[in-house]
N, C-alpha and C positions, 0 to 999 in steps of 0.2 A: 512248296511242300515243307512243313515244319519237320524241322531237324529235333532229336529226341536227347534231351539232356536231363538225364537221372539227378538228382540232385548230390544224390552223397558220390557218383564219379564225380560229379563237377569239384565236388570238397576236395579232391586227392587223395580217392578210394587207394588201400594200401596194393601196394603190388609186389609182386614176387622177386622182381630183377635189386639187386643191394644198389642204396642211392648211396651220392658221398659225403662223408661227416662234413659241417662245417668245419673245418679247425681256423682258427685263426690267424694263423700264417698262410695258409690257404693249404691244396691239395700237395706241394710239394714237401711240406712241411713232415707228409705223412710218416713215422715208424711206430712200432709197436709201443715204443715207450709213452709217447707222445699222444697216441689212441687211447694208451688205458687212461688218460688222466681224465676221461670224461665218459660218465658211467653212459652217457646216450651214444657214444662210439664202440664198437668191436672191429677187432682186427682180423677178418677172414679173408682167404683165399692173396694173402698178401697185400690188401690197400686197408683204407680206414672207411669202416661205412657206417651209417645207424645202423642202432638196435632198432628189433622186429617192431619193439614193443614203446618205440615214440612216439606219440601222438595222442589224439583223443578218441574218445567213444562215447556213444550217448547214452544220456542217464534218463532218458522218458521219452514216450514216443511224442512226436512233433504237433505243435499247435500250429492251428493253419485259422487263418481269422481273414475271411474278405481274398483280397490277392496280395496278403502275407502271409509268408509259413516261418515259424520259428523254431531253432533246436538249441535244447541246452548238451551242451558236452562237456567232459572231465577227463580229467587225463589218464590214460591207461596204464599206464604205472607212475606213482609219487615218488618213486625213490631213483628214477632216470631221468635226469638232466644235461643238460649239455652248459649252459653257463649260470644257473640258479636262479632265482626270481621267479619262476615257471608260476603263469597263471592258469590256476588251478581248473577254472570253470570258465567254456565261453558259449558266449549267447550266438549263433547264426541265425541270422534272416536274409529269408532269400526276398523280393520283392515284386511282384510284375508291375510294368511302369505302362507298355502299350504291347503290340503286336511285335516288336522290334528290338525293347529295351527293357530289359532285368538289371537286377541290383543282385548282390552276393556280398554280404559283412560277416565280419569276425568281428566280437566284440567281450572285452575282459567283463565279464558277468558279475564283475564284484565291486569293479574299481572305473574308474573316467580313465581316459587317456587322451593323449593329445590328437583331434583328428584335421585333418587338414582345412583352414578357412576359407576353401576355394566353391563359390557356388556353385551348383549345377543345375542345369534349365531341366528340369524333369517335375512330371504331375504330384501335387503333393498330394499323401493319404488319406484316407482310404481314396483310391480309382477306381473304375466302373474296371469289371473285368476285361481283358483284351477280349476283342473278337475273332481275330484270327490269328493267334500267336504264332510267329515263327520258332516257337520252341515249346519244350513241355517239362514242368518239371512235376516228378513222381517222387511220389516218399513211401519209398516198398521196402528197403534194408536197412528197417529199424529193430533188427536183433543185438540185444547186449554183445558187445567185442568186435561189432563193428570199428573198426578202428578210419584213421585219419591220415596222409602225410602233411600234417602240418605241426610246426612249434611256434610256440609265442612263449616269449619270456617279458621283461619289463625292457630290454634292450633288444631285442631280437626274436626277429619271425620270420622264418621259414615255411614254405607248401612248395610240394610239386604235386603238378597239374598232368593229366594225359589229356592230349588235344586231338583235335579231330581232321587234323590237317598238318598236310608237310611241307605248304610253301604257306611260307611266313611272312611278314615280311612288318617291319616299325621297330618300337623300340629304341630311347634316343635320350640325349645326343650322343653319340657314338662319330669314330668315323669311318664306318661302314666301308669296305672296298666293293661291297656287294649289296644291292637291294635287297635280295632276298638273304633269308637266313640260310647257314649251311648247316643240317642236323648234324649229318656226319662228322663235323669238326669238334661242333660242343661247346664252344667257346662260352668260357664265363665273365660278360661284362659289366663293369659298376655302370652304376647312374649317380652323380652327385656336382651340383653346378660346378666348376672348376675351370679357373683362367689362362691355364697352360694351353697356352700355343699346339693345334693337334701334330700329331706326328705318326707313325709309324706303329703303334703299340696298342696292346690293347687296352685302352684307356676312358675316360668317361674327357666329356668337352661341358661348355659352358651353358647346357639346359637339361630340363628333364624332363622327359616326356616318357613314362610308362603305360605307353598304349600298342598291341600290337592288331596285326586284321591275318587272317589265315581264310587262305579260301579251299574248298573242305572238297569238293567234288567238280568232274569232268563240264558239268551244265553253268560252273561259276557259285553256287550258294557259297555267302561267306558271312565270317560273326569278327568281332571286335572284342577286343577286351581291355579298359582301364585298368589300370589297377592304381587306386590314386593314393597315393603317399610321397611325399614329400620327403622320408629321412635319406641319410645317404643306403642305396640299396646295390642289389647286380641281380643279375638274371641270366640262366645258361638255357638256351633252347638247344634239345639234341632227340636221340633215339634210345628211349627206353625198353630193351627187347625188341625193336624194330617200332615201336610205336613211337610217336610224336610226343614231343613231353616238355613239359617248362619248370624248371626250379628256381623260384622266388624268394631273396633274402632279402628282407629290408632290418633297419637299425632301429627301427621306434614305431610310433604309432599305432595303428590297426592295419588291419588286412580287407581292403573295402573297392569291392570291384563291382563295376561297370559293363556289363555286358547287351551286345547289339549285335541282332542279327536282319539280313535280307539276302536277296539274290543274286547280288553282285559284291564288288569291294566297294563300287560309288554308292550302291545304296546303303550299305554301311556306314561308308564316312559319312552319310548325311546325316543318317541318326547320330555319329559321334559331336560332329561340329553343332549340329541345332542343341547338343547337352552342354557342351563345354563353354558355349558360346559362340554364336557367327562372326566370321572374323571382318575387323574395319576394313571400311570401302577406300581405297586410297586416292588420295587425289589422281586426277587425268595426268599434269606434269609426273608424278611421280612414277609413271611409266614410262617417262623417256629415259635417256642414257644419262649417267652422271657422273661425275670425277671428282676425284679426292687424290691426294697422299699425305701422309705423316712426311712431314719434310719439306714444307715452303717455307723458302726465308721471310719472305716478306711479304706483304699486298703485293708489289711490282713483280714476285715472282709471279703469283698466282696468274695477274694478268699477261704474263708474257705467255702463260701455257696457255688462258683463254683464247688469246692471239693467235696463236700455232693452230688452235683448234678452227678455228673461223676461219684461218688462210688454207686450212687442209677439208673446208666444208663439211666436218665432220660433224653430227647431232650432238647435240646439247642440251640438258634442259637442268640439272642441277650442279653447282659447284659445291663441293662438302668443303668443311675446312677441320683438320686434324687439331690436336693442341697445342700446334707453331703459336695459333694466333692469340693464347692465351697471356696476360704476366703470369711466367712462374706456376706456368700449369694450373693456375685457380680458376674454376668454374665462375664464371660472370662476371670474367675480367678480360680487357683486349690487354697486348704489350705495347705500352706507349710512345716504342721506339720503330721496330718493323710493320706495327700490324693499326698503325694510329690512323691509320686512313680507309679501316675497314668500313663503317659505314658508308661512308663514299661510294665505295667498291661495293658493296650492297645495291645504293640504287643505281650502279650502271647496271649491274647484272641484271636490275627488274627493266630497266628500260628498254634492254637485249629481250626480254620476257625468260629471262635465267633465272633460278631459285636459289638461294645459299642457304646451308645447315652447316651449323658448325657441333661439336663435338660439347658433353659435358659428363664428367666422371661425378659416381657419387660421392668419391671423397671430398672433404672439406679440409683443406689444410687451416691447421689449429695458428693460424699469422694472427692471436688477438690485438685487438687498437690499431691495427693497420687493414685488417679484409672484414668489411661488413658484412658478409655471409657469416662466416665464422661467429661474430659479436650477439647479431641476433639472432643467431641459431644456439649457443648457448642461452642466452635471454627467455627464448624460447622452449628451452629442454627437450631439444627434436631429435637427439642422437641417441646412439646405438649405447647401453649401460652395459658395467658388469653386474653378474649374474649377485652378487652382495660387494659389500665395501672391502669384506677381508682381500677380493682377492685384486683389487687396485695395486699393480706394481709402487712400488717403493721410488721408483724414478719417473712416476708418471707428469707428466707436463704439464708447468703451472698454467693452470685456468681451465684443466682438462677435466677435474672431478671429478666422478666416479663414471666418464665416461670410458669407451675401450679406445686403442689407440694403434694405430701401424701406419706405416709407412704405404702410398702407391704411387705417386709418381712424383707429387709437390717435393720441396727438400723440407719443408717441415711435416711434423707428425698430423696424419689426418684421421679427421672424425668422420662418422658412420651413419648418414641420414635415417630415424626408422621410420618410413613410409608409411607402417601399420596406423600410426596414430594421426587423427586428425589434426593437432597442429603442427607436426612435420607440413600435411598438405597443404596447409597455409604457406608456412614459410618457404615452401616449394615454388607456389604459385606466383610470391612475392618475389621473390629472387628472380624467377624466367619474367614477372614483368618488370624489374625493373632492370633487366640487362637488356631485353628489346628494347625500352623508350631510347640505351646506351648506344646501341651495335643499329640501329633503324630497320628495326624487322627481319629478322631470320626467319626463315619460313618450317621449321622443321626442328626436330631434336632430334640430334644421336647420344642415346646414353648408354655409353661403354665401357667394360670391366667392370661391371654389376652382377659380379657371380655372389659376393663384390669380391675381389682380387685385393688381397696386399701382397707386399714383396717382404722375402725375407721370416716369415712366421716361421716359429719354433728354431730357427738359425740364428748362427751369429749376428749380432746388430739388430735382427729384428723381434718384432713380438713375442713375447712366450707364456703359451697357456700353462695354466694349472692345472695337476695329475686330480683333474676331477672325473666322474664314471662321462660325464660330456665329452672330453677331450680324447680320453683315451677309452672310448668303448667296450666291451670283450671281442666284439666281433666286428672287426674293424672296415669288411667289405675290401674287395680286390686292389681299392684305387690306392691304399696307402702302401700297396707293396712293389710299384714299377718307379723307373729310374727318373719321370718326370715329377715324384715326386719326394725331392732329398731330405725332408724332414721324419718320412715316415709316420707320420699324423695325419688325422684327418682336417686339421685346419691347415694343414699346406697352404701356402699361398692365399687364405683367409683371413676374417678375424676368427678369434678364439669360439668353440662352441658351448662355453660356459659363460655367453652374454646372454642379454633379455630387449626383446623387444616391447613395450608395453603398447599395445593395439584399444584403439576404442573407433576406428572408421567406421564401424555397422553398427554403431549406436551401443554394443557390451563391452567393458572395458575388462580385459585381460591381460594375460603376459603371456608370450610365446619365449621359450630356450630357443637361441640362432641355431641349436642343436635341431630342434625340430621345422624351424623355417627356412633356415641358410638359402635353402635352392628357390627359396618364393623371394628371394631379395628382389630380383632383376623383374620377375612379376609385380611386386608390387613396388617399383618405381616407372614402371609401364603405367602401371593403374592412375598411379599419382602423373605422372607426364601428361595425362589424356586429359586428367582434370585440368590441368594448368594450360593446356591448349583450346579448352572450353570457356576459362577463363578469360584468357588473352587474345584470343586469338577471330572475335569477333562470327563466329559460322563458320570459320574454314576449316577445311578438313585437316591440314597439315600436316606432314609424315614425322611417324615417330620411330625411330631407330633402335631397336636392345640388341646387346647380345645375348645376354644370358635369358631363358623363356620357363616358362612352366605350363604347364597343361591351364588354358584357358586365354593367354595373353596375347593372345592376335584378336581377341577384341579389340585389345588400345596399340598393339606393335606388328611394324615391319620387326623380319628377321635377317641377318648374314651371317652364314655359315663359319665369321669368324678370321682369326689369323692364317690364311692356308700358306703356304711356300709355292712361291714359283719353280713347280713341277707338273709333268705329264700326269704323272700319279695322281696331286691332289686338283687337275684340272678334271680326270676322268670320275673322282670321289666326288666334286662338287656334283653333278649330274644323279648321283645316289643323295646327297643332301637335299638337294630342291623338292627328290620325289619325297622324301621322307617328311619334309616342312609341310610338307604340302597333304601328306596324311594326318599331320600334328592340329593343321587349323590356320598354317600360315602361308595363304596362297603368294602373297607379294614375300617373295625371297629370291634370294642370290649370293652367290659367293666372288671373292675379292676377284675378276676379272684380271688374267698374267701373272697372280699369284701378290700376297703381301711382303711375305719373304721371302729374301734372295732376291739374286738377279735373276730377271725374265730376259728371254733369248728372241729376235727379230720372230722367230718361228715358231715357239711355244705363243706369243704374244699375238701372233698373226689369227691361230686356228682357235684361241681361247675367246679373241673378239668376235669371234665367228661366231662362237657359242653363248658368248654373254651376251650376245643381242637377244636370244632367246632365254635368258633367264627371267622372272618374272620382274625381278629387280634386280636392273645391269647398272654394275659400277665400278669401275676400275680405280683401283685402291694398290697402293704400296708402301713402304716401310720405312722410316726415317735413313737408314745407312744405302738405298739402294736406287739403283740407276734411274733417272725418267722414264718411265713405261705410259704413259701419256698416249691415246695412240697415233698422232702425232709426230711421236720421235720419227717414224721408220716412213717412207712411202706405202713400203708394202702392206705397211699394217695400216696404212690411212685406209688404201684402196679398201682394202678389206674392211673396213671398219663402214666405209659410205654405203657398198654396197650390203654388207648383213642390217646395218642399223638403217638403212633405205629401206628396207622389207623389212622391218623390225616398225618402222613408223608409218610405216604403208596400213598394216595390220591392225593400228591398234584401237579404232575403233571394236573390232570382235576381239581384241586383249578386255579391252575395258568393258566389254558385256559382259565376257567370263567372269570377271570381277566383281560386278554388281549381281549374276546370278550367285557368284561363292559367298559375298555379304547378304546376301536374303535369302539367298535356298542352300546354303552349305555345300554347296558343288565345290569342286575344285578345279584349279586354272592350270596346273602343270599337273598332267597324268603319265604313270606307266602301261605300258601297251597290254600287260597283265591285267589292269582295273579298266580297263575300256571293251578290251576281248576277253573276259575271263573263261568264254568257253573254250578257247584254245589251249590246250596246257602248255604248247612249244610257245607259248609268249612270256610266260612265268619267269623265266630266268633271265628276262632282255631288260639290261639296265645301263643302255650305253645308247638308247634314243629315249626321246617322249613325247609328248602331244600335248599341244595346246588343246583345252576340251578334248573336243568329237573330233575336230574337221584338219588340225595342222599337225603333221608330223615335223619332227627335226634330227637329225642323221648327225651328229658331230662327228669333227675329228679328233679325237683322245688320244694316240699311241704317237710316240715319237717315229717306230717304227716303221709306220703304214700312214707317214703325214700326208701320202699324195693318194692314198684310197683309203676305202670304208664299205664293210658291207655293210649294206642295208636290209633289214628285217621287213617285210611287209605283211601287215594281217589282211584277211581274206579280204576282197572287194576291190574296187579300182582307189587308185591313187596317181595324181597328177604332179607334176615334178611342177615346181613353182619360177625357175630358173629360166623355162624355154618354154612352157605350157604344156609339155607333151604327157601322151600317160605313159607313167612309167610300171605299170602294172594292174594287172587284172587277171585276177582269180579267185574263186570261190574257197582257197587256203592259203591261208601263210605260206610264204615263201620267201627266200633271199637274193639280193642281186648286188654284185660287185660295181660300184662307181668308182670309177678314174676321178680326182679332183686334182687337179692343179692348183700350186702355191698361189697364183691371182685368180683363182674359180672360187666362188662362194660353193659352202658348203651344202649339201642335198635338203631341199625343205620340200613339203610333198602337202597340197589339200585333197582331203580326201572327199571320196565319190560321195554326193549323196545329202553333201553340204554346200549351203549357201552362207559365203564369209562377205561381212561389210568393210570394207577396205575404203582409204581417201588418201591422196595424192602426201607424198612425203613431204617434208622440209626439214630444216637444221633446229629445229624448236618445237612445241607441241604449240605454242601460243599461235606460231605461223601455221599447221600443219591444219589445228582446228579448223581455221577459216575458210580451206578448200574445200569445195564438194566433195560430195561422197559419191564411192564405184560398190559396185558387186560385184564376188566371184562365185561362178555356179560352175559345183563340180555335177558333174552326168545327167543323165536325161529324165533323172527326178531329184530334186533339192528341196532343204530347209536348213531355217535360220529366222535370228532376229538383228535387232539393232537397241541395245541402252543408250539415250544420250541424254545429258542434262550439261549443266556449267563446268563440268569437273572438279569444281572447289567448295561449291558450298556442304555443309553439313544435312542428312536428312531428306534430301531431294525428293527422292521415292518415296516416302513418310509425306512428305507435303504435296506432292502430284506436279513437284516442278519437274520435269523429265519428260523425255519425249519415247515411243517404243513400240516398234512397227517388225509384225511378220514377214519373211521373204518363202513363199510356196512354187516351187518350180515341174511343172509335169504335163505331157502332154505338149510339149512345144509351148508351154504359157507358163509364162511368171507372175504372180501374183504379188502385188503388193498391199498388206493390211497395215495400216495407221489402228494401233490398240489404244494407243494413251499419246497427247500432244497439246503440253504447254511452253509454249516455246517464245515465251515473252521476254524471255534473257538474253534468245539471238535472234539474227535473224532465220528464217523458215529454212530446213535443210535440203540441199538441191542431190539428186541423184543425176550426174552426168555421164557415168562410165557403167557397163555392166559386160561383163568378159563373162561369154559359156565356152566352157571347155569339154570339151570332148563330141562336139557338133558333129555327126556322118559326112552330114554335105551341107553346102552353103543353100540355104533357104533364100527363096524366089524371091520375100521383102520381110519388112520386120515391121508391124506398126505397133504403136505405144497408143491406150485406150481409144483403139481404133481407126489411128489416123496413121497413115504411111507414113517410115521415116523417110527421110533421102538416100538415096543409094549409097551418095559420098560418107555417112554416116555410121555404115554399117563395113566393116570389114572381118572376111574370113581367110584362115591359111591352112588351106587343104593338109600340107605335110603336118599339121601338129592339131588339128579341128578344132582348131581356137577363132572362136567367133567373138568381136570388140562391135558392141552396139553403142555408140555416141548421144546421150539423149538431153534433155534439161529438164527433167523433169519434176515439179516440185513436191516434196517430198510429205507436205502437210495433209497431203490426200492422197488416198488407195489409187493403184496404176496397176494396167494390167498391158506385158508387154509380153506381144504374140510372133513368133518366128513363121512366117506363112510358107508352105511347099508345095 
């Protein structure tokens, strides 16, 4: 049923309830004196709010051309401003794109503005009209004095929105303690890339993603909204007179939203991820388990923890390596002394079938006539400038010219890759290959503190910007006023926002202010990495690592949720991160498994590996000053670790279908029990389980408190406990059930009714694990499912019809197997040996496979759990049909 969206509420029709003034200091700032000084403020009923009379109105009724409508508007009073520059005139176009997707701009009707250089997959104009739109927009309230809540100035725009719904839920990177939004709280949070370590506060992290999804009614319809800008911005979702409501501040640009509606929140994200871009397919290895930390002495350490890991049978399949292994912290160098025998240690790892990624920072330490990066990268003119010559410090570093300069990890001053321009991407590609020909194949980039992070800006010893209208704004947004950020500026821990990027990769040659791109840095050395793995890296898929993201970049990147601390708190936040990546576009993601800082405790460590076997990207990571967390150290946690990552590699067959449906149909691989059941509303609020797909649930244990139970949330239908076989529930509604876990019990996993998952015998490797047949598991007395398989590594597969991919149809006592698609010249033909139905009444009198009886000894049932284990060899390059007889 189309939902009915007026065009001018959608604007942020004026409302009765008083909103509150920006001030610059923010709301606490509020007194009388401090309101009167901005004539768009009044001081009523004791706080500081707009005047009535902010915004705009329209000056002619709308032109509507095809499935565009336009309006011009003006501002309803010229002598009310809040920081000056107010544009005068703005042009709105609304757009229909299909049945699912609208557009909403604001645009300065007089003047160009900086609009974000971020593609998006949408029909270009004119489009056949939708056929069946899920929305409508009417243009009935075009009476003079119509008014607006929105301001745009040349620094600053502001709109609030009334929405149509009060579970929320996006909006990022934040660090969330809650998936969903809380209106009643109101909280107003910045968005702007930022390399501080998260914490406690409310504070912005190192990406930006302004996208939220609200699901609107009891049946599940729900809509999406982008709002794409890139300046630093904040947003407070709360209850305006009881109503739902968003207020939107950003620093620059336009006001340019994206709007997607459907029935659910999955079919939402579809339409958002097929706009933003489908995210990359990642390699097969790069779903197994991987280990890293800031903190090997040497190759000999590394290999001692590989050791520990292989004598404790514990999976493996990547070794990351931090910036130990670097000379002197520079990007596409080994240290000569500790780390001189890393290639070596590279091809043991390939011969183990182990992968290594080591670590690479955008900065360039300025080491002229001793580091070749550095040489021809000035040579080249690939860095980051300032914004004119005047504003070149006086003690700028010889050889450095007018580019910008700070410190981030090197001890000399480092320079500022800009990615935007084509010959950065050269000397990009040149650099990664000629440290591979160095180091003998890495198999992966991790590129980290690409918000980009320097140390020390606007402070003592380090960088200092000039008091330009870049640097210090009017309206500075929330993030420059908490205690993670000691400078009070917006380049905190940045370089200066009065630099210039000069851009010519799409073929137009411009200049962006890092004012207005800062947050697209970490995006586009995603963009530029993927080329350089295209370049080098021969068809392989290769995994590319960022921290820092922006709306689109899981085209070219994995994500991790970054520096967390080893605590309960931020083990129970990473679970609200993965779902939130996972609405962003970045289905392969995870956070630092035991935590990066601090020490991790035997038992924090224990119940976190439990859960980072279910992260979509598990990798256990920690911090130069802090204990081995390896899991390894502990028995307890080995145990733990064999058996969640033994079901972790059991599975990943249907991981890695998830995967290839999210790369070609926008699906997503970690769900919340809200976007799966949206018709339940008691599921809205559960952000402490989630679901692989449709068919796996996972129950962690988060609270120090209740480390030996956990309830479990269940939505309607059956669900089978993965542990013992047994059903652990069946009902026609949600419901809850207390589990006892024990410190050596793996944690509660559950497939559910109704699904057929392809599953293949575990091992300590993906290299060894591929090689084994394949099992199925069929949950209840009707299933489906499929299976993706190809090489795991190469590029394109599905594009090229290398790939193999067959239906499983369970009903009626017969299993169905369809062969769709099978080119399988890369292995050998895939054997189906194992197929386990769960929840079987009674043991069936014999089982045959396309007609032919198995053997008795073959087939085994156990009455207490109605777990039936069919034994077959069946080959898998043709349709089978496998009959339970009674």
């Amino acid at each position: 049923m189309a939902r009915l969206w007026t065009l001018l509420a959608l604007l942020g029709a004026a409302v009765s309830a008083p909103l509150e003034c920006p001030l610059p200091d923010g709301p606490d700032s509020a007194d009388e004196a401090t309101c009167g000084l901005y004539s768009a403020c009044v001081w009523e009923q004791g706080g500081c709010q707009l005047a009535d009379r902010v915004g705009y109105q329209l000056l002619e009724p709308p032109l509507v051309i095809h499935t565009l409508y336009e309006l011009l508007l003006g501002r309803r009073d010229s002598e009310i401003t809040m920081f000056g520059d107010d544009v005068e005139r703005l042009t709105v176009t609304a757009v229909e794109y299909d049945d699912n997707r609208m557009a909403l701009t604001y645009r300065d009707t007089d003047a160009a503005r900086y609009e974000v250089p971020v593609e998006l997959d949408v029909p270009p104009l004119p489009t056949p009209p939708p056929s069946d739109p899920q929305y409508a927009i009417t243009l009935t309230a075009t009476e003079a004095g119509q008014t607006f809540g929105v301001q745009s100035g040349d620094q600053f725009i502001e709109a609030t929105f009334l929405l149509g719904a009060a579970d929320l839920y996006g909006f990022g990177e934040n660090n969330h303690d809650s998936f969903r939004h809380d209106l009643e709280a109101g909280v107003t949070w910045p968005i702007f890339a930022n390399g501080h370590m998260p914490g406690d506060e409310i504070e912005n992290s190192y990406g930006v993603h302004p996208f939220f999804l609200g699901i609107e009614d009891d049946p599940g319809s729900s809509f999406g909204v982008l709002i794409l800008n890139s300046n630093a911005m904040e947003y407070r979702l709360f209850l305006l007179d009881g109503v739902p409501a968003l207020t939107y501040r950003t620093t620059g640009g336009i006001l340019d939203l994206y709007l997607f509606f459907g029935d659910s929140p999955l079919e939402v994200l579809q339409q958002y991820h097929r706009t933003i871009g489908l995210p990359v397919m990642p390699p097969y290895w790069g779903l197994g388990f991987q280990l890293c930390r800031w903190g090997y002495k040497s190759v000999q350490d590394i290999r001692d923890v590989r050791q520990r890991m292989k004598a404790a049978q514990i999976p493996q399949d990547v070794q990351w390596a931090d910036i130990d292994y670097m000379n002197g912290s520079r990007d596409f160098t080994i240290d000569p002394v500790n780390f001189k025998d890393l290639p070596d240690f590279i091809s043991e790892l390939h011969e183990e079938g182990i992968r290594f990624v080591p670590i690479y920072d955008p900065t360039i330490a300025a080491d002229f006539g001793i580091y070749g990066p550095a040489d021809r990268g000035v040579e080249q003119d690939v860095f980051v400038g300032w914004l004119n010559s005047s504003l070149v410090p006086e003690n700028q570093c010889e050889g450095c010219k007018d580019y910008i300069v700070a410190k981030e990890r090197t001890s000399a001053p480092g320079l500022f890759p800009n990615f935007f321009a084509n010959r950065t991407l050269q000397w990009w590609i040149d650099e990664i290959r000629r440290f591979i020909a160095v180091a003998g194949g890495p198999d992966g980039f991790w590129i980290d503190v690409n918000e980009p992070a320097a140390i020390n800006t606007n402070a003592k010893g380090g960088l200092q910007c000039p008091h330009t209208p870049l640097d210090y704004p009017p309206y500075p947004t929330r993030f420059v006023r908490f205690a993670f950020n000691p400078s009070g500026t917006v380049a905190d821990h940045t370089i200066c926002m009065a630099s210039v990027h000069e851009a010519d990769l799409d073929g137009a040659t411009t200049s962006y202010y890092h004012y207005d791109v800062h947050s697209l840095y970490g995006w586009s050395e995603s963009r530029a990495t993927r080329a350089a793995v295209r370049a080098t890296m021969a068809g392989r898929r290769s995994l590319i690592l960022s921290r820092s993201t922006f709306v689109g970049a899981g085209r070219w990147a994995t994500h991790w949720t970054g520096d967390n601390t080893a605590r309960w708190s931020d083990m129970k936040r990473s679970v609200v991160g993965i779902l939130e990546f996972s609405m962003f576009g970045f289905p392969h993601v995870g956070a630092d498994i035991c935590g990066f800082g601090g020490d991790t405790s035997e038992h924090l460590c224990l119940r976190w590996m439990q859960l980072g076997a279910f992260y979509p990207f598990s990798r256990n990571h920690n911090a130069i000053e802090n204990i081995d967390q390896d899991p390894a150290v502990w028995p307890s946690v080995a145990a733990a670790a064999r058996d969640a990552l033994g079901l972790r590699y059991r599975l990943l067959p249907y991981l890695y279908t998830l995967f290839w449906r999210a790369s070609e149909m926008g699906e997503t691989v970690t769900r919340p029990l809200a976007f799966q059941f949206p018709s339940d509303p008691t599921l809205r609020g559960v952000d402490t389980q989630f679901l692989w797909g449709d068919a796996v649930m996972v129950a962690p244990i988060l609270d120090e408190a209740s480390m030996t139970f956990v309830h479990v949330t269940f939505p309607a239908g059956q669900w089978w406990d993965l542990r013992s076989g047994a059903l652990a529930y069946d009902a026609d509604h949600s419901g809850g059930v207390l589990y006892q876990v024990a410190l050596d019990e793996m944690i509660p996993v559950f497939g559910r009714g109704g699904a057929a998952v392809p599953t293949q015998r575990n091992a300590t490797t993906t290299a060894a694990s591929r090689a084994n047949p394949f099992s199925l598991a069929v949950f209840g007395s009707q299933a489906t499912g499929m299976l993706f398989w190809d090489d795991g590594e190469t590029t394109d597969t599905f594009k090229d019809g290398s790939f193999y991919h067959c239906l499983f149809h369970f009903s009626d006592n017969t299993l169905d197997i369809q062969v769709t698609h099978n080119d399988t010249q890369w292995m050998p033909d895939p054997t189906l040996s194992e197929i386990s139905f769960y929840g079987v009444p009674s043991e069936p009198s014999s089982v045959s496979a396309d007609g032919v009886p198995l053997p008795a000894d073959s087939v085994v049932y156990e009455p207490a759990t109605g777990l039936l284990t069919v034994h077959t060899q069946l080959g898998m390059e043709a349709d089978h049909r496998v009959v339970l007889n009674y």
